[in-house]
N, C-alpha and C positions, 0 to 999 in steps of 0.2 A: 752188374745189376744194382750192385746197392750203393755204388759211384752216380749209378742215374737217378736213382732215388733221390739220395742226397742233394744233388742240382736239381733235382723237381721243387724239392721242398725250400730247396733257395733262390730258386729264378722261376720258380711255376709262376702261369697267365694265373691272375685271379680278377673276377670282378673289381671294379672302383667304380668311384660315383665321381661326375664331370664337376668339375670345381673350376680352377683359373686355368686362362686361357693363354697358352705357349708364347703368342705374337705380345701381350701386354707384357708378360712376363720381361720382355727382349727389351723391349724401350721404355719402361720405366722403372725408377731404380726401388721402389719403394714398393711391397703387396704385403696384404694383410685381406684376413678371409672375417669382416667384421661377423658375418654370422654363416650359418651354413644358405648358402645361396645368394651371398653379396659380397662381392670381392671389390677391395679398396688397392687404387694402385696411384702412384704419385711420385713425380720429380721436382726437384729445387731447383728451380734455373737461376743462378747469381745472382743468391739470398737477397732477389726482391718481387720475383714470382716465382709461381706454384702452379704446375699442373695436375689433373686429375685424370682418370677415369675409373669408373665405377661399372661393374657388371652383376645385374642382380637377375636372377630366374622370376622374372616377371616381363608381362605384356602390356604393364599399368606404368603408372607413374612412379617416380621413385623420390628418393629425397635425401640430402647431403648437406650438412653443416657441423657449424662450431657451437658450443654451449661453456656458459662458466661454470656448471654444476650437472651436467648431464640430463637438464631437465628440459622442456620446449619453452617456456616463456621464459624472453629473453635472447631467443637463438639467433645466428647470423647463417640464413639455411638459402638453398636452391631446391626448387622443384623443378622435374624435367621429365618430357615423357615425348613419343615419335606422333605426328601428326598422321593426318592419312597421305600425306606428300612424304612422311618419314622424315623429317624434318624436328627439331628440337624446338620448345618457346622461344620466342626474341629473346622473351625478358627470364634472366635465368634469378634474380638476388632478389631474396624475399627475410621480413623483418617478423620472427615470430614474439606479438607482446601478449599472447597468451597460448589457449591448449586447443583455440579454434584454426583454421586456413591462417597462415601466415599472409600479410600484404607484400605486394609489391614494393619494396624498397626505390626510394624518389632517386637517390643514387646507385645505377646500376655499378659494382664492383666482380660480380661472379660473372663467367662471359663461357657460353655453351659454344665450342668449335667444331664438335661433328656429336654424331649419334648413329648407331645401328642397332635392328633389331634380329634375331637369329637364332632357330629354333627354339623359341622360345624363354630365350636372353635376350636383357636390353643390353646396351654398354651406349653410355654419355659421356663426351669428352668435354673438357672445363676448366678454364684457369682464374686467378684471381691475384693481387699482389698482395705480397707476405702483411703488409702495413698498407690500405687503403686510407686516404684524407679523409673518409664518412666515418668520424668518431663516433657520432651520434647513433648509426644504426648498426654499424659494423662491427664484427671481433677481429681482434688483429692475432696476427700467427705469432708467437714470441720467438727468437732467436735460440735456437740449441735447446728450447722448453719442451713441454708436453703439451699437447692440447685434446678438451675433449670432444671428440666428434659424435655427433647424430646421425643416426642415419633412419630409412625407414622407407614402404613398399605397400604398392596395393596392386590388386591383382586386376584391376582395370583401369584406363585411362581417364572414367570419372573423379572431378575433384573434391573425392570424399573423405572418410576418415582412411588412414592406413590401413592395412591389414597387421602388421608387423612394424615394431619399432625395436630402438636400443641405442645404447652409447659406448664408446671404448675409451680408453686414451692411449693416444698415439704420438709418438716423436718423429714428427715428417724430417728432422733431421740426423736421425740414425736409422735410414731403410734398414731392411731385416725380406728378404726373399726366404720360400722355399729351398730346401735343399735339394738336388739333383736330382733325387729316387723319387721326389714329391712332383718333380719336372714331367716326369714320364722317361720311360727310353724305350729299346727295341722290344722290351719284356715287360715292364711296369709302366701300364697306362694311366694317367691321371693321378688325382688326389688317394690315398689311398684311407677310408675313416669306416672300414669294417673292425671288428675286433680278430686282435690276432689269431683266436684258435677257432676264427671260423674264416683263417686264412688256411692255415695249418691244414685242419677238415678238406677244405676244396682241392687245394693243392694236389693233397694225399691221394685224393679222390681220383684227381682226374691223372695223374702220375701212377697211380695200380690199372686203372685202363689205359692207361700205353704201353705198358707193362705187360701186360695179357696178350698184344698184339705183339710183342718182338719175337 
């Protein structure tokens, strides 16, 4: 009995919260969870493009770019959101010179290749080359560098102010995945971001009711 315990308390089912998604996980090499409900994923195909996608817990539009200082004026960004066809913008490259809607960029370099939306996740698929010829409106990805990315989210497909913003810096060429237990398996589903002694508590919990029952 106290062998079962023990494996309760180390493989017990506990609540998680749905976070990155297994199939992205699988084809691209690159994830990072920029905030809680927007997960960034991305490959380097023969350091002269970049793939993306992006899955954030909204029904609205979303939004994805470079910044030299983590701030919006200035940015090299995409807006992207599902039509009523489910469909993404034509035009995905947009030029922010200030803290109002970013313009359409005259040179398209960002280019939307599929989109879906699902229980209430979007996910936007997207590439761009590492070095684009639009000097003038463009950020270029630097080689082996860091860059800092924008992101940001509103909770409807009006093109208004965001709901949610933020920036991280990221090395698109040193991906970094979750570790295996973060993957899920036959006993740990999902992300796991409870604290541990209100893993311990449940665990225990539901481990002394099965326990009652042998």
């Amino acid at each position: 009995m106290l062998m079962l315990t023990l494996l309760c308390l180390l493989f017990g089912v506990w609540p998680t919260v749905e976070s990155q998604d297994p199939k992205l996980l699988e084809v691209f090499k690159g994830y990072l969870e920029l905030r809680s409900g927007y997960d960034l994923h991305w490959s380097v195909q023969d350091d002269e493009n970049i793939t993306f996608a992006v899955r954030v817990k909204t029904t609205g539009w979303i939004g994805f770019g470079l910044s030299v200082n983590g701030f919006m004026t200035g940015a090299d960004v995409i807006m992207g959101w599902l039509d009523n066809s489910g469909n993404p913008p034509r035009k995905a490259d947009r030029k922010a010179t200030s803290t109002e809607l970013p313009l359409e960029d005259m040179s398209q370099d960002w280019f939307f290749t599929n989109a879906s939306e699902v229980n209430g996740w979007t996910t936007l698929y997207f590439w761009r080359p590492l070095n684009t010829s639009d000097l003038r409106d463009d950020l270029q990805i630097p080689y082996n560098e860091s860059s800092i990315v924008l992101y940001a989210w509103r909770n409807d497909k009006g093109l208004s102010v965001h709901n949610t913003r933020g920036s991280k810096e990221v090395n698109f060429f040193k991906p970094s995945k979750p570790s295996p237990m973060d993957n899920g398996s036959a006993l740990i589903v999902g992300y796991m971001k409870i604290p541990f002694i209100m893993i311990i508590v449940t665990t225990v919990f539901t481990c002394f009711n099965l326990l009652v029952y042998l």
